[in-house]
matplotlib code that plots the C-alpha trace (Angstrom):
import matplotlib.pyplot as plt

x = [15.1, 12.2, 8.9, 9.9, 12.6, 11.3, 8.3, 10.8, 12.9, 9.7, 8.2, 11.3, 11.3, 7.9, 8.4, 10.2, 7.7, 5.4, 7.6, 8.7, 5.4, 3.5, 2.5, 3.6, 1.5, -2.3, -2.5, -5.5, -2.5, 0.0, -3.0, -2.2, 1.1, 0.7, -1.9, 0.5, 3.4, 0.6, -0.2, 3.4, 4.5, 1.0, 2.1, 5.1, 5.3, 2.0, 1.5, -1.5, -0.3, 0.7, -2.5, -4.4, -2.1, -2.9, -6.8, -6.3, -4.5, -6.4, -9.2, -6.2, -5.9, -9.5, -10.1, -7.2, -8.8, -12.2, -10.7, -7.8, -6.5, -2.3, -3.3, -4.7, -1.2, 0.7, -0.8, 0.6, 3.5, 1.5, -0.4, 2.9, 4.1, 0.5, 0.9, 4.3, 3.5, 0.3, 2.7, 4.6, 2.5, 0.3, 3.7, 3.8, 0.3, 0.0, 3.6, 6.2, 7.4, 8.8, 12.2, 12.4, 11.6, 13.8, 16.6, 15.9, 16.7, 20.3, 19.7, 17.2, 18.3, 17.5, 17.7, 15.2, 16.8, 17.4, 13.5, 13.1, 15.5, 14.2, 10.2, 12.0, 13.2, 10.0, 8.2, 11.0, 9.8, 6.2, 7.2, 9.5, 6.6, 4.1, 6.5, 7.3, 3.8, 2.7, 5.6, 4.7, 1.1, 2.2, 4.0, 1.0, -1.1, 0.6, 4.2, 4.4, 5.3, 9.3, 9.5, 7.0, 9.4, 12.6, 11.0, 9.6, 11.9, 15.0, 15.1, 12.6, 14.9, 17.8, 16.3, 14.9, 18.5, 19.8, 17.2, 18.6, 22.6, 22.0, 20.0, 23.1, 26.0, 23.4, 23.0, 26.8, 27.5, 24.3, 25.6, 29.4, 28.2, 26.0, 29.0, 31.5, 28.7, 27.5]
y = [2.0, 3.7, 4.5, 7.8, 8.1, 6.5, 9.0, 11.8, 10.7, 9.6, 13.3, 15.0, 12.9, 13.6, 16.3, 14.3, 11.5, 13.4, 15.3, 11.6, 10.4, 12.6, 11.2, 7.6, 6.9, 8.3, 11.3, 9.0, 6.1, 8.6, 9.9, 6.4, 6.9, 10.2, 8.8, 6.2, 8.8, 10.8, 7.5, 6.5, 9.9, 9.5, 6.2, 6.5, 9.8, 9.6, 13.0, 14.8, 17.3, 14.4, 12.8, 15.7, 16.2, 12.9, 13.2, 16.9, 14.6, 12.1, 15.0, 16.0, 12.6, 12.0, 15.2, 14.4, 10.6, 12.3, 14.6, 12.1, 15.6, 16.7, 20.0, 18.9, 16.4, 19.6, 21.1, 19.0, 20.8, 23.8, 21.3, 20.4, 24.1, 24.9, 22.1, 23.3, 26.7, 25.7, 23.5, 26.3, 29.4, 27.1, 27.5, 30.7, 31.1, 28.2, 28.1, 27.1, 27.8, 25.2, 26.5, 26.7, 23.3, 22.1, 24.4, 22.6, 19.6, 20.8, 23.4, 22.6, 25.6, 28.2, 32.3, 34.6, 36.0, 32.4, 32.5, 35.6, 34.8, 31.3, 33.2, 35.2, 32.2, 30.8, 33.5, 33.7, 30.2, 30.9, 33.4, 31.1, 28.8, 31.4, 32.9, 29.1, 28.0, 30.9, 30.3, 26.6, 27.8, 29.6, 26.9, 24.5, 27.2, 28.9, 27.2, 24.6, 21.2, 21.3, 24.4, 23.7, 20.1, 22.3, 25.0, 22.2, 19.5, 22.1, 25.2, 25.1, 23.0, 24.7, 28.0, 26.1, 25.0, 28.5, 29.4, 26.9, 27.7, 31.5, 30.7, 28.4, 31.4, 33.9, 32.2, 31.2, 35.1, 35.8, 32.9, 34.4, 37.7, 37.0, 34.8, 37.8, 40.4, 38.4]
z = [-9.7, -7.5, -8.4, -7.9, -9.9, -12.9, -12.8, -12.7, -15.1, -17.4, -16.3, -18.1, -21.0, -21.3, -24.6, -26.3, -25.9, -27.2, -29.9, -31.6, -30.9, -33.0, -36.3, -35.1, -31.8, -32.0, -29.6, -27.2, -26.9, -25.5, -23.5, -21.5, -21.1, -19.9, -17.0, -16.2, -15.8, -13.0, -11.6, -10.9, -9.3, -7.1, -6.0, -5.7, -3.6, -1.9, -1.3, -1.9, -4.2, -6.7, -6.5, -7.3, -10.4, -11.4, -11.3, -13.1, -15.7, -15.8, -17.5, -19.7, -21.1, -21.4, -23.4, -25.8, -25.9, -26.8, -29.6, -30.0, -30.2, -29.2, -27.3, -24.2, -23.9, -24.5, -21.5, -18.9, -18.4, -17.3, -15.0, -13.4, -13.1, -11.6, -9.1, -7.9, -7.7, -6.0, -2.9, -3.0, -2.6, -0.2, 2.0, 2.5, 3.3, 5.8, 6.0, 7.4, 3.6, 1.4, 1.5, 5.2, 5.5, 2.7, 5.0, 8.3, 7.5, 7.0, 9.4, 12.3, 14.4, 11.2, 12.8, 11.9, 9.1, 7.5, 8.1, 5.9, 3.1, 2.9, 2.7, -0.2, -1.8, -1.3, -3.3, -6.1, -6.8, -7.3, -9.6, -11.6, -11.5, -12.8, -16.0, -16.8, -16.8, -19.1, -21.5, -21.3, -21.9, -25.3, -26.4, -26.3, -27.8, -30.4, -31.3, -33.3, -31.7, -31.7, -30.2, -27.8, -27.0, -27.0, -24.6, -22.3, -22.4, -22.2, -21.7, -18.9, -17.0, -18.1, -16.6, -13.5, -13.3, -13.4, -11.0, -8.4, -9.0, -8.9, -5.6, -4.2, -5.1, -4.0, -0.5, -0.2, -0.3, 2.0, 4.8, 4.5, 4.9, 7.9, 9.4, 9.0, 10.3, 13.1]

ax = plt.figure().add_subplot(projection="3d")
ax.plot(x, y, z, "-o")
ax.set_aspect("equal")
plt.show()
């Protein structure tokens, strides 16, 4: 199994790690595992974006270590959402957007109005990123720890999932009515 995959697979097991953790583990040993989750998506991806998630949670884990405390473990998920959001609005601005470049490599000759939808698509994204970060935020802030673990180790997904399927039928439609309008 990659690096990669192992650090995704660790990254969405992460709640529950944390959930059944809780009152077992002290909150400064799952500070570790935590940093070694960052390190191995750093490592393994090499790109820059996961290296500066893994300093940023590098200061989560030492602030939980100091405080041996829950909450600053809790905020990782808003740290990942940040990141993302971060790539992605960092797209559009310097561009070409992340879309579009996820869209060339299936379609290198992309027309101008594949350009646009895939801008729109783009900025969809950063708003997903920006209502899941602030419902991951009030989670870690003000819910106690199993909805926090059921919001961020399911139903985030589970919307991020239905994010990316309505996308897919949404495009299908867009693509067949662009074929039949010419």
């Amino acid at each position: 199994m990659s690096g990669t995959v192992l650090a995704s697979l660790l990254t969405l097991c992460y709640p529950f790690l944390i959930y059944f953790g809780q009152g077992r583990v002290e909150p400064r040993l799952l500070a570790g595992l935590l940093v070694g989750i960052a390190l191995l998506r750093a490592f393994s991806t090499r790109q820059a974006a996961w290296y500066w998630a893994a300093a940023a949670t590098l200061l989560l884990a030492v602030f939980s270590m100091l405080g041996n405390g829950l909450l600053p473990l809790k905020l990782y998920p808003l740290l990942v959402n940040a990141i993302l959001l971060a790539a992605f609005a960092g797209s559009l601005r310097f561009g070409p957007p992340l879309i579009e470049r996820l869209a060339r490599l299936t379609e290198p000759a992309l027309d101008e109005r594949g350009v646009r939808y895939t801008r729109t698509v783009t900025q969809v994204w950063c708003g997903f990123f920006i209502v899941n970060g602030s419902l991951s935020l009030a989670t870690a802030l003000w819910a106690d720890n199993a909805v926090w673990t059921a919001y961020n180790g399911c139903a985030s997904y589970l919307l991020m999932g239905a994010l990316f399927g309505g996308e897919w039928l949404v495009r299908q439609r867009v693509k067949s009515r662009n074929t039949t309008h010419g």
